[in-house]
C-alpha positions as CSV (number, residue, x, y, z in Angstrom):
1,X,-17.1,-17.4,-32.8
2,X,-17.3,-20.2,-29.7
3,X,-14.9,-22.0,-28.8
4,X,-15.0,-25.3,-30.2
5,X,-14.8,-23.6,-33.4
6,X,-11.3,-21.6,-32.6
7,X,-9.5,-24.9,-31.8
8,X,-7.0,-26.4,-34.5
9,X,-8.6,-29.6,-36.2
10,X,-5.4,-30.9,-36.7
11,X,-4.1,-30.9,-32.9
12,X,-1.3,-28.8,-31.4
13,X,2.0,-28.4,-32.0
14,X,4.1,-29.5,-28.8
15,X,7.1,-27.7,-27.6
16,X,8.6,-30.3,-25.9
17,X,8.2,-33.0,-28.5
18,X,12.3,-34.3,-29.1
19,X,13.6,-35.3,-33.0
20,X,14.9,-39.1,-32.5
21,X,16.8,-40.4,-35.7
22,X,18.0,-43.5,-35.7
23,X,21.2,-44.7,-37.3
24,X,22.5,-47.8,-38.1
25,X,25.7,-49.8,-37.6
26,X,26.4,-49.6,-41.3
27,X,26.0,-46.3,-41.6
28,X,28.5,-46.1,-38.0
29,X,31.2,-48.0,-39.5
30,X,31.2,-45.5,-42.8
31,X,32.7,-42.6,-40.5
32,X,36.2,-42.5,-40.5
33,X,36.8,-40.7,-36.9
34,X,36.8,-43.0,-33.7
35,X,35.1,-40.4,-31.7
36,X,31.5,-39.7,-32.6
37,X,28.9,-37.6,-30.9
38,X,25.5,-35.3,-32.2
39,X,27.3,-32.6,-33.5
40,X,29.8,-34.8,-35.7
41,X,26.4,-36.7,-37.5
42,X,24.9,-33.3,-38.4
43,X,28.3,-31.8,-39.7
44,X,28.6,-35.0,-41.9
45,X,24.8,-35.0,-42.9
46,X,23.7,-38.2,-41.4
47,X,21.2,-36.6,-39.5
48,X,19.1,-33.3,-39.6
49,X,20.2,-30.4,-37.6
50,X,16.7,-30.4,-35.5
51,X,17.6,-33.6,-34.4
52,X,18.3,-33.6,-30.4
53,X,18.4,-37.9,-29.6
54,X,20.2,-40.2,-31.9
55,X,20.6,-44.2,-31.4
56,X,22.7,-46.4,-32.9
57,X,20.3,-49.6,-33.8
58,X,21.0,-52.8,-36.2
59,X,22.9,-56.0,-36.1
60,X,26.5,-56.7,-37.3
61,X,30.3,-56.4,-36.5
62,X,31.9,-52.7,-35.4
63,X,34.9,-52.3,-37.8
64,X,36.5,-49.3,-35.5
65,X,37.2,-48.9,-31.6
66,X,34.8,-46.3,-31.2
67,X,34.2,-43.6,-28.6
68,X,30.2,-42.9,-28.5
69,X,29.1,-39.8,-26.6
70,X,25.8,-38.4,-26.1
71,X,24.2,-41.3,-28.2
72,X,21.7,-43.7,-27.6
73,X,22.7,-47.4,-28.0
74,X,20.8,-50.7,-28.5
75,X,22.1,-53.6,-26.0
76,X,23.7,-55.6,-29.3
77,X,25.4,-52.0,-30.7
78,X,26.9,-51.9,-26.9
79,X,28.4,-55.1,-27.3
80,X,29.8,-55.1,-30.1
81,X,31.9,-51.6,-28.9
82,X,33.0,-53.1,-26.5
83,X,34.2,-56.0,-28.5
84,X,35.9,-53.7,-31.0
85,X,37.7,-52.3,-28.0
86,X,35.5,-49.1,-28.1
87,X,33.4,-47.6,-25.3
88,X,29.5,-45.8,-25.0
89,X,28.9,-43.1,-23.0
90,X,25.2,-43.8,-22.8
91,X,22.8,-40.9,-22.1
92,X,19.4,-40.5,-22.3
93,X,18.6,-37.2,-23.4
94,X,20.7,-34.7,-24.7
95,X,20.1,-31.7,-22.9
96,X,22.7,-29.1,-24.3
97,X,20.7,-25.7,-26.2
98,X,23.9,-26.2,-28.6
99,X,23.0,-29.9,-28.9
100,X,26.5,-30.9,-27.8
101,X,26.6,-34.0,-25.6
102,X,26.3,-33.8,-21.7
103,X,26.4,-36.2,-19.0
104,X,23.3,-37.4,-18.3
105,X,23.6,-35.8,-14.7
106,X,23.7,-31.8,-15.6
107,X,25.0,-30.1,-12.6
108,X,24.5,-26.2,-11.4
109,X,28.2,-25.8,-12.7
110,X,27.4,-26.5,-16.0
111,X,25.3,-23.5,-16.3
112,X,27.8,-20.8,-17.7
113,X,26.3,-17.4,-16.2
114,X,26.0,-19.0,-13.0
115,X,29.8,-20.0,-13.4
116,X,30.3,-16.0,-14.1
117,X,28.3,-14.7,-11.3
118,X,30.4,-17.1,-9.1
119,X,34.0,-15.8,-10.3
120,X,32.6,-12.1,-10.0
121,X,31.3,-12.5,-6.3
122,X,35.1,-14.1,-5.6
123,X,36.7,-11.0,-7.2
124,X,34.6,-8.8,-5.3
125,X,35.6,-10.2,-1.6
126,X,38.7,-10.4,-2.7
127,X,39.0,-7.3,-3.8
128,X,37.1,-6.0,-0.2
129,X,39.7,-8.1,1.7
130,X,42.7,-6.1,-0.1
131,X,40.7,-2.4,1.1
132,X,40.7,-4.1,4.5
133,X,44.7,-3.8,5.0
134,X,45.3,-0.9,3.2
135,X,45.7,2.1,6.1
136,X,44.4,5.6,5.8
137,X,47.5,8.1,5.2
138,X,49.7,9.2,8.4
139,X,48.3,7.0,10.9
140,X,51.0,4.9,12.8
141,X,49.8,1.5,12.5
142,X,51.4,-0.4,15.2
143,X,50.9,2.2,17.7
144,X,46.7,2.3,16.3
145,X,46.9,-1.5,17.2
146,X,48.2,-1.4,20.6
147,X,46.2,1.4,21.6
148,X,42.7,-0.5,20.3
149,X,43.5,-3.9,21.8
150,X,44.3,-2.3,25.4
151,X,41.2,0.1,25.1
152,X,38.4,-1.3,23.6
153,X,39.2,-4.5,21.8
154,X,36.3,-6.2,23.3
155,X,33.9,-3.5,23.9
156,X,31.2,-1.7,20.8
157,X,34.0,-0.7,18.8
158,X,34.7,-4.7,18.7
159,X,31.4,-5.6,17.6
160,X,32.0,-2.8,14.7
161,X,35.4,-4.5,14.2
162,X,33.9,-7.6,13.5
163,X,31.3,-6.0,11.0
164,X,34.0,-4.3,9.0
165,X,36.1,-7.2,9.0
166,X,39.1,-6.0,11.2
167,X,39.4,-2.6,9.1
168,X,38.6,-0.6,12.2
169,X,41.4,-1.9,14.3
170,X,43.5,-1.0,11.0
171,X,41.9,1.9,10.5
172,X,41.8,1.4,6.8
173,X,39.7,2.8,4.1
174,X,37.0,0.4,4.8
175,X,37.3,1.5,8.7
176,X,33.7,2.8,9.3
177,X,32.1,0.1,6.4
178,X,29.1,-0.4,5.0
179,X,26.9,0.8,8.3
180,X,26.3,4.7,6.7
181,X,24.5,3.3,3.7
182,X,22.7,0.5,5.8
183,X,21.3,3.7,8.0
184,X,20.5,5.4,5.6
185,X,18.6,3.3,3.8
186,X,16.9,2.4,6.8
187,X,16.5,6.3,7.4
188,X,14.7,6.5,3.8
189,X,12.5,3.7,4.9
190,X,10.9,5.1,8.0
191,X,10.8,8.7,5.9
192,X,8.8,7.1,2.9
193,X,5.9,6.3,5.3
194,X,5.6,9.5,7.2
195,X,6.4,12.1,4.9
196,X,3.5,12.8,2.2
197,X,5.6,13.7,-0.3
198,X,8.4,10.8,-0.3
199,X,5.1,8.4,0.1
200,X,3.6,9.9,-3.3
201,X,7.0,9.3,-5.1
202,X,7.1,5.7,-4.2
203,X,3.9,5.1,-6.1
204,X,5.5,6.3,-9.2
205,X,7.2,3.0,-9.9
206,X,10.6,3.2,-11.4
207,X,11.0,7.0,-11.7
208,X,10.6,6.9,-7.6
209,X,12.4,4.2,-6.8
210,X,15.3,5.9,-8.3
211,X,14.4,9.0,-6.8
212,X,14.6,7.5,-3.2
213,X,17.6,5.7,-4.2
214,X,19.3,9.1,-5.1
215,X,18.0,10.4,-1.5
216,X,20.0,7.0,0.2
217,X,23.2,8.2,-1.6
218,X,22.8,11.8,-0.5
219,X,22.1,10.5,3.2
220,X,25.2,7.9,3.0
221,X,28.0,10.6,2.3
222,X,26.3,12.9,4.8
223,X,26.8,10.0,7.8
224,X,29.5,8.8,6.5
225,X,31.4,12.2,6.5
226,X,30.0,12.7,10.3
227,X,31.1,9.2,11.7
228,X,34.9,10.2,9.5
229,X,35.2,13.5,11.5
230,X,34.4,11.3,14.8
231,X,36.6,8.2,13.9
232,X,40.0,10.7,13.1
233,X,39.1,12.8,16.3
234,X,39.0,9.3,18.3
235,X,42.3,8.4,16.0
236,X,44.0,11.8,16.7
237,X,43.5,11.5,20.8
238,X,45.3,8.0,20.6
239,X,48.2,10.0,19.9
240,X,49.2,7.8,16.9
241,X,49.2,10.2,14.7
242,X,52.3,11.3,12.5
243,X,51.5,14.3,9.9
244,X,49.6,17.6,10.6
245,X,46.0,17.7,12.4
246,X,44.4,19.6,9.5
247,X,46.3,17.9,6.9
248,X,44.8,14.3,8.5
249,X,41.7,15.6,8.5
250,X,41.4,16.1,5.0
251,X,43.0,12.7,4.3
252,X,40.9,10.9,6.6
253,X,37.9,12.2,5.9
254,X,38.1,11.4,2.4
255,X,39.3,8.2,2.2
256,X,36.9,7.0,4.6
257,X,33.7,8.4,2.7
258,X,35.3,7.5,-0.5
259,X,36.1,3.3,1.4
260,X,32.5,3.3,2.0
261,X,31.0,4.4,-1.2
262,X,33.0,2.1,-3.0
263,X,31.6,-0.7,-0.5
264,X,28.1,0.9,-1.7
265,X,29.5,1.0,-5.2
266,X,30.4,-2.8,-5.1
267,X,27.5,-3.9,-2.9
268,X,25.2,-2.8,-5.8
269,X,27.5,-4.7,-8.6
270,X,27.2,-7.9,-6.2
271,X,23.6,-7.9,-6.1
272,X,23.5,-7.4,-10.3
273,X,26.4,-9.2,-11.4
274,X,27.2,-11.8,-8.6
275,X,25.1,-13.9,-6.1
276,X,22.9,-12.8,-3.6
277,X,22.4,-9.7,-2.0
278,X,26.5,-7.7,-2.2
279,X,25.5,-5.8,1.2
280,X,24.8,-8.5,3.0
281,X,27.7,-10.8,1.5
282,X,29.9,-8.1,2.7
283,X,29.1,-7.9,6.2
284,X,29.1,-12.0,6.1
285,X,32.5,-11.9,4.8
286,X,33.6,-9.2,7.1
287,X,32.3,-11.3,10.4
288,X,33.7,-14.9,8.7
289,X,37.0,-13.1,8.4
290,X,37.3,-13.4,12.0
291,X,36.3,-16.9,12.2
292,X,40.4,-18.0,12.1
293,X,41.9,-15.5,14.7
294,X,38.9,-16.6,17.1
295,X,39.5,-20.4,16.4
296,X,43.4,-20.0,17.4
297,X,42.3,-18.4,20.2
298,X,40.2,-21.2,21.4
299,X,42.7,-23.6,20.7
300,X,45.3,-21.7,22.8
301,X,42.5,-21.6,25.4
302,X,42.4,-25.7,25.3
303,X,46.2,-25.8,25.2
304,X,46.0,-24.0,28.3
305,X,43.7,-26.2,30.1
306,X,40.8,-24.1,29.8
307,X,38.9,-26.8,28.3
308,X,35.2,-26.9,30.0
309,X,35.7,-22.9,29.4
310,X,36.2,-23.4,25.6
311,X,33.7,-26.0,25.3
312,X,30.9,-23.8,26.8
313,X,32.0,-21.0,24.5
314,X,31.8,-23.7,21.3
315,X,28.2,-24.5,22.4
316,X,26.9,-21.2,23.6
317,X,27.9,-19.8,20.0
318,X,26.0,-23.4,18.0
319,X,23.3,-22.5,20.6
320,X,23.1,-19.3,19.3
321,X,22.8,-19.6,15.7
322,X,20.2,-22.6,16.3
323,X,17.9,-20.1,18.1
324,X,18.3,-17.3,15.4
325,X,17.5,-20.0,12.7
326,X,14.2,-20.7,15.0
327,X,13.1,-17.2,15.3
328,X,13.9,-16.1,11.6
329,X,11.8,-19.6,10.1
330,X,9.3,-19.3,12.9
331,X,6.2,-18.0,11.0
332,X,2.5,-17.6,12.6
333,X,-0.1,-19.3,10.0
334,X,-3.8,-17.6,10.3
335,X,-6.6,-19.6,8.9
336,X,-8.9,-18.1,6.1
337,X,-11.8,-19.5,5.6
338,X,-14.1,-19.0,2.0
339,X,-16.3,-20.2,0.2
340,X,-16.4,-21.9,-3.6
341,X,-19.1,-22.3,-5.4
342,X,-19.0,-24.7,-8.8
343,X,-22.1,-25.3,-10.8
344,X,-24.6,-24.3,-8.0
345,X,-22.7,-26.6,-5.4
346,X,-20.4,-24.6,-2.9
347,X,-17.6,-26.1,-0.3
348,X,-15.9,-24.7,2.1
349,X,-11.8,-24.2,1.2
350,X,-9.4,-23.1,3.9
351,X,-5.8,-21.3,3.3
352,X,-4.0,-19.4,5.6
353,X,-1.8,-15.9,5.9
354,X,1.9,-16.8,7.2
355,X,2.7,-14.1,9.6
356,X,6.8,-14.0,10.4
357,X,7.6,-13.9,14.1
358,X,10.2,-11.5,13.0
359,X,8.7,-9.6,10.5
360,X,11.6,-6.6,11.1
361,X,14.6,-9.3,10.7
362,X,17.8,-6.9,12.1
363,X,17.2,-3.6,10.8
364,X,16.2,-2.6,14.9
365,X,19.8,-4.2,16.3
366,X,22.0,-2.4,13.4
367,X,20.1,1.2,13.5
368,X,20.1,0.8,17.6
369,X,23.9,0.1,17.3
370,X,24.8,3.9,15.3
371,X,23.6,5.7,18.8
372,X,25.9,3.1,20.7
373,X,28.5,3.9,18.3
374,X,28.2,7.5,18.6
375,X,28.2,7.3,22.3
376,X,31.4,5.4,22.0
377,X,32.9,8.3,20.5
């Protein structure tokens, strides 16, 4: 059949075509409530439930002080509100699924899920902030802290600090992080594209992908367990420790594989339930977590005198984050050229390929800082 003949005669049906009703200031002054919105006319019947946009039209006197919301109003209706010592909330559309009345300025906020996914991502750095201070069993905390900021407070084990949000120096449950599942998912990466068989399994969509993600999990406990039995041995030469060798062992090992898991655990609920990708927003808050004791610290500085000392330090670190913005947004575009033809007359169109500078982004620093971090050991 052709086309023409497939097309409704009678014209489409439009989805974003509005019900209006009107309603007049007779019909107003019959309800016997001062406070009058959408919902309220269809419970009462004056209008039909379709009905999304109502104004209040007609001359005459308002009998009641009402409060309009969510309703359209003529100029003379407003008036005479305002003369019957009522007020208008005047909107122009009405943009509630429920058909409740909005402002006319609808805000992120007002979106419900998004207000959930916000509450959820709160609970879940909280809850990472409370793992931060709680200390693996039999390990003399004042004597751990002393020992780490005379040693290497400012050296690789630092850096890490900073990444696990000051659990390291605590030695805590969440002491060796997120950092075993980060390498071994960048492990799984590099495998996927030089062994055959993991390269096969990727192409088999969903059943793969969980396949490889089952791999990552496997790989995470196996580093994590190995970077454990380093951290206690580090932990256990410090001399800080108060209960048997074997016996911390045992307890350190497993409360550090079990602290990072859990960070894996709740990375994964961050990214489905929350905002944004969870491993990421951990090792954010983990480094923002720092942000206070370094800004006493600079302040102590300036009280000191050390101000040109603290000013450099204050611009080297704005210079810093201007040139990662640069390189991360710097993009390379290459121009394509083709050809379109249209009813036997062709043009030349042009598009272009955006290339990213830094294609890699920092997988290379944070799988180049696990040797460092051995070698620290």
């Amino acid at each position: 059949m052709p086309l023409q003949r497939r097309l409704p005669k009678r014209g489409f049906n439009s989805y974003l075509k509005k019900d209006v009703a009107e309603i007049t200031v007779t019909q107003l002054n019959l309800i016997n409530t001062t406070e009058v919105d959408v919902l309220l006319l269809k419970q009462l019947g004056v209008i039909s439930k379709k009905t999304s946009i109502v104004k209040v039209i007609g001359n005459g006197e308002i009998l009641k002080p009402y409060v309009i919301r969510g309703i359209r109003v003529s100029k003379s209706v407003d008036a005479a509100i305002q003369r019957a010592g009522g007020k208008s909330r005047i909107t122009r559309v009405i943009t509630c699924p429920n058909n409740l009345s909005l402002s006319n300025k609808p805000t992120l906020w007002n979106n419900l899920d998004f207000r959930r996914r916000v509450v959820f991502l709160l609970c879940a750095l909280i809850v990472f902030r409370i793992g931060v201070h709680v200390p693996v069993p039999g390990v003399d905390a004042a004597g751990l802290a002393r020992s780490y900021s005379n040693s290497s407070g400012s050296g690789i084990l630092g850096l890490l600090n900073m990444f696990s949000g000051g659990a390291l120096e605590r030695f805590s449950i969440f002491a060796i992080g997120i950092m075993p599942y980060i390498s071994a998912s960048i492990i799984m990466q590099l495998a996927v594209e030089v062994i055959p068989k993991l390269k096969e399994l990727k192409k088999e969509g969903d059943v793969g992908r969980k396949a490889i993600t089952k791999y990552t999990r496997i790989g995470t406990v196996i580093l994590a367990t190995v970077q454990s039995l380093f951290a206690a041995s580090v932990v256990i030469q410090q001399g800080v420790v108060v209960i048997d060798r074997i016996e911390f062992y045992i307890s350190a090992i497993s409360c550090l594989v079990g602290g990072t898991l859990f960070l894996m655990w709740l990375g994964e609920q961050i990214t489905e339930r929350g905002i944004g990708n969870g491993i990421s927003l951990l090792i954010t808050a983990g480094i923002v977590s720092t942000f206070p004791v370094s800004a006493i610290q600079i302040v102590e500085a300036i009280s000191r005198g050390d101000v040109v000392k603290s000013l450099l330090i204050v611009l080297s670190i704005l210079a810093l984050i201007v040139a990662i913005v640069f390189f991360e947004s710097a993009l390379r575009k290459i121009p394509v050229n083709y050809a379109r033809g249209q009813n036997l007359n062709y043009s030349n169109s042009s598009t272009h390929i955006p290339l990213k500078l830094n294609m890699s982004g920092v997988i290379p620093p944070i799988f180049a800082s696990k040797f460092n971090r051995l070698s620290c050991f």
